[in-house]
C-alpha positions as CSV (number, residue, x, y, z in Angstrom):
1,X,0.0,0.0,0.0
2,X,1.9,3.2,-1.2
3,X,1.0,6.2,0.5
4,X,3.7,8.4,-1.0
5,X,0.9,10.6,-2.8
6,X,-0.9,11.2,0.4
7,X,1.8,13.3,2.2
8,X,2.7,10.0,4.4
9,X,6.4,10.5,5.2
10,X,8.6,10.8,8.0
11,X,10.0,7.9,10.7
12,X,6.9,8.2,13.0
13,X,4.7,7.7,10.2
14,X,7.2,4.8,9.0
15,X,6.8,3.1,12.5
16,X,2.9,3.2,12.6
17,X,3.3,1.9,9.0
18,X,5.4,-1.1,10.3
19,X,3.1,-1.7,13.0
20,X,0.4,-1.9,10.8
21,X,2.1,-4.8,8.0
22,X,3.5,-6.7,11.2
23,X,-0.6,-7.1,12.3
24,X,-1.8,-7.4,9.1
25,X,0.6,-10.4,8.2
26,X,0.6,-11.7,11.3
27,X,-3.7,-12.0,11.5
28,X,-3.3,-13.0,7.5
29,X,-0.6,-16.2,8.5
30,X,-3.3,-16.9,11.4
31,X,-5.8,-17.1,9.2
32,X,-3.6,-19.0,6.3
33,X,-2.6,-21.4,9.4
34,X,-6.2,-22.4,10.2
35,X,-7.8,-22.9,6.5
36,X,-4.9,-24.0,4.4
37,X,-3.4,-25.5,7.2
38,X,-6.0,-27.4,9.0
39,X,-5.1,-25.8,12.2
40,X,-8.4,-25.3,14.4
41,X,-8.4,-22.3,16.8
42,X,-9.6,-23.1,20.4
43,X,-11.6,-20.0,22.5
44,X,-8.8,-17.8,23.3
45,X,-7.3,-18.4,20.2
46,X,-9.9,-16.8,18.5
47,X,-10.5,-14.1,21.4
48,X,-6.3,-13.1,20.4
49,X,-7.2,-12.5,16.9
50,X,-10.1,-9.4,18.5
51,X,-7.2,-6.6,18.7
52,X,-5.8,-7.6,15.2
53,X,-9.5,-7.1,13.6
54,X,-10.2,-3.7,15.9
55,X,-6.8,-2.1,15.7
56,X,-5.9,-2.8,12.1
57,X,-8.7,-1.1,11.1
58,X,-8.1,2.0,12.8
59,X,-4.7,2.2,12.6
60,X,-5.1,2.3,8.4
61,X,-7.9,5.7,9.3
62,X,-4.6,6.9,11.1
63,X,-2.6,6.1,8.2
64,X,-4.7,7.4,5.6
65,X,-5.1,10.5,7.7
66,X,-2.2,11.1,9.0
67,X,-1.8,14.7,7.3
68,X,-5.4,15.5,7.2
69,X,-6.2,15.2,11.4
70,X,-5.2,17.1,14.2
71,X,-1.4,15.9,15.7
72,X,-3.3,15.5,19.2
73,X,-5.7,13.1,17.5
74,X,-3.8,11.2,15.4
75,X,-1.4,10.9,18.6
76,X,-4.3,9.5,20.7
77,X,-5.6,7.4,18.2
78,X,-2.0,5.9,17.7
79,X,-2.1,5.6,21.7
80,X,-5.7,4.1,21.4
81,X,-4.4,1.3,18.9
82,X,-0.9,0.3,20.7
83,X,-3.5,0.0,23.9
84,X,-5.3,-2.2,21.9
85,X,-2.1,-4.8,21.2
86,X,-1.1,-4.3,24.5
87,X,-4.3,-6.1,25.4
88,X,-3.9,-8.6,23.0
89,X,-0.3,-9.0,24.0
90,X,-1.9,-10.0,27.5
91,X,-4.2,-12.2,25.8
92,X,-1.2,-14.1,24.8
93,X,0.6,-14.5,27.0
94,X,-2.2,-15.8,29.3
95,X,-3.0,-18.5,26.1
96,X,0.9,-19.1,26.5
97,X,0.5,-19.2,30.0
98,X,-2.8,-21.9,30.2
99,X,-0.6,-24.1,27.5
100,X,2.3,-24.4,30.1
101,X,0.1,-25.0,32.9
102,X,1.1,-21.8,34.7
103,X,-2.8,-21.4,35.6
104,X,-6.1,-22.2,34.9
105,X,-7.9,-21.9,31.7
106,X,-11.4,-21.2,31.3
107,X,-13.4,-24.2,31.8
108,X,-15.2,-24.3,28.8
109,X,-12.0,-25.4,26.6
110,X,-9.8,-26.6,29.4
111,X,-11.5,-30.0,30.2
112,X,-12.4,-28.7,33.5
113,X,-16.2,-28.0,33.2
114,X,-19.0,-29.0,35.4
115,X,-20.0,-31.4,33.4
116,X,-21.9,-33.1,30.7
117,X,-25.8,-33.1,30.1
118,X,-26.9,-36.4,28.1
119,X,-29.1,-33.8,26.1
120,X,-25.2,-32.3,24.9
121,X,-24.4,-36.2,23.8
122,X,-26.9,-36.1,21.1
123,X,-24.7,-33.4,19.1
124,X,-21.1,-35.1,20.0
125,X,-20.0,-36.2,17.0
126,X,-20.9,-32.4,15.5
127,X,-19.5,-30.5,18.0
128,X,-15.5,-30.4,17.7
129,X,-14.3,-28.7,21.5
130,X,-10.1,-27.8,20.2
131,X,-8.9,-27.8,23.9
132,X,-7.1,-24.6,24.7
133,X,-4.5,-26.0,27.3
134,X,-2.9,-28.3,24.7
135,X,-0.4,-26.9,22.0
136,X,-1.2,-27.7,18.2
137,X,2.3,-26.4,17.2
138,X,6.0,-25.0,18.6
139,X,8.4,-23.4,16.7
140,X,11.7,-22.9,18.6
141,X,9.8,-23.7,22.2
142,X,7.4,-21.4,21.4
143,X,3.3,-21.9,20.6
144,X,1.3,-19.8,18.1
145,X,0.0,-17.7,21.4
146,X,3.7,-17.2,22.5
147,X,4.6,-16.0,19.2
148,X,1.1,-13.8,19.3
149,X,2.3,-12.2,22.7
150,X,5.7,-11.3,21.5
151,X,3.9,-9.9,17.9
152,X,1.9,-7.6,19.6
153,X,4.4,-6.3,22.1
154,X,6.5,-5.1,19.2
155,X,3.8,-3.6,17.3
156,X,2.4,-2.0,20.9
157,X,6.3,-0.8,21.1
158,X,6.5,0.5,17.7
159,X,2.9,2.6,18.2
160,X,4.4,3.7,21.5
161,X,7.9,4.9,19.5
162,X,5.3,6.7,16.6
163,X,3.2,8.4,19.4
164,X,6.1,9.8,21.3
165,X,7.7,10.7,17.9
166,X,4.7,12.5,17.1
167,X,4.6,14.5,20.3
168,X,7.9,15.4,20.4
169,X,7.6,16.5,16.6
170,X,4.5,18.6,17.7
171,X,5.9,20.0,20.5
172,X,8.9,21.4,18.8
């Protein structure tokens, strides 16, 4: 996406840029993962990919408006969207954490419900529960939620570095 024509220049801009191709590869290899792959997402897999589909799209309105808006708005909006990782950066790590057994999971993909009504038995064979305490794949120790965590920390730390850039510019 060139956005040379648009007035889009400068490193601040270049960092909320970079922020924005990490997520959107990183939600695009997720999805490439589950449907060419055959990987199934449990719950909180699915709950991580919430801050990719919320802050993608309003970090591209930053983007494509960076020269048109206010600096104070763009700045908060820039501030609104690495809040946003940072949340989903939390949400792996807890994934990360439930997979190594570090704490609980919620019961409803853990295996640690209340139990099973014989009226639920009827659907069994339709219903496909991907348990969200066990690992579908590790790359260097590390499960797709570890991998998510670290993602959106660096995309969090990149909007932090564009916001900060952007207030310093302003102020100056």
């Amino acid at each position: 996406m060139s956005l040379q024509g648009s007035g889009f220049s400068g490193r601040n801009s270049n960092r909320a840029n970079a922020a924005f191709t990490i997520g959107l590869f990183t939600i695009l290899a997720a999805l490439c993962f589950q449907y060419i792959g055959g990987y199934i997402p449990c719950e909180l897999c699915l709950g991580q990919r919430v801050p990719y589909y919320v802050g993608l799209p309003i970090l591209a309105l930053v983007i494509g408006s960076w020269k048109l808006v206010p600096v104070p708005l763009r700045i908060a909006a820039t501030l609104v969207v690495m809040a946003i990782f940072l949340w989903g950066a939390y949400l792996g790590a807890y994934h990360a954490g439930v997979e190594w057994g570090l704490w609980p999971g919620p019961t409803s993909c853990t295996g640690a419900g209340a139990g099973v009504s014989f009226g639920d038995l009827n659907n069994i064979n339709a219903t496909r529960v991907v348990p969200c305490d066990q690992v579908q794949w590790r790359f260097l120790g590390i499960s797709f939620a570890g991998y998510n965590a670290l993602i959106s920390l660096l995309i969090s730390a990149l909007l932090a570095w564009s916001a900060l850039g952007q207030f310093r510019r302003w102020r100056a």
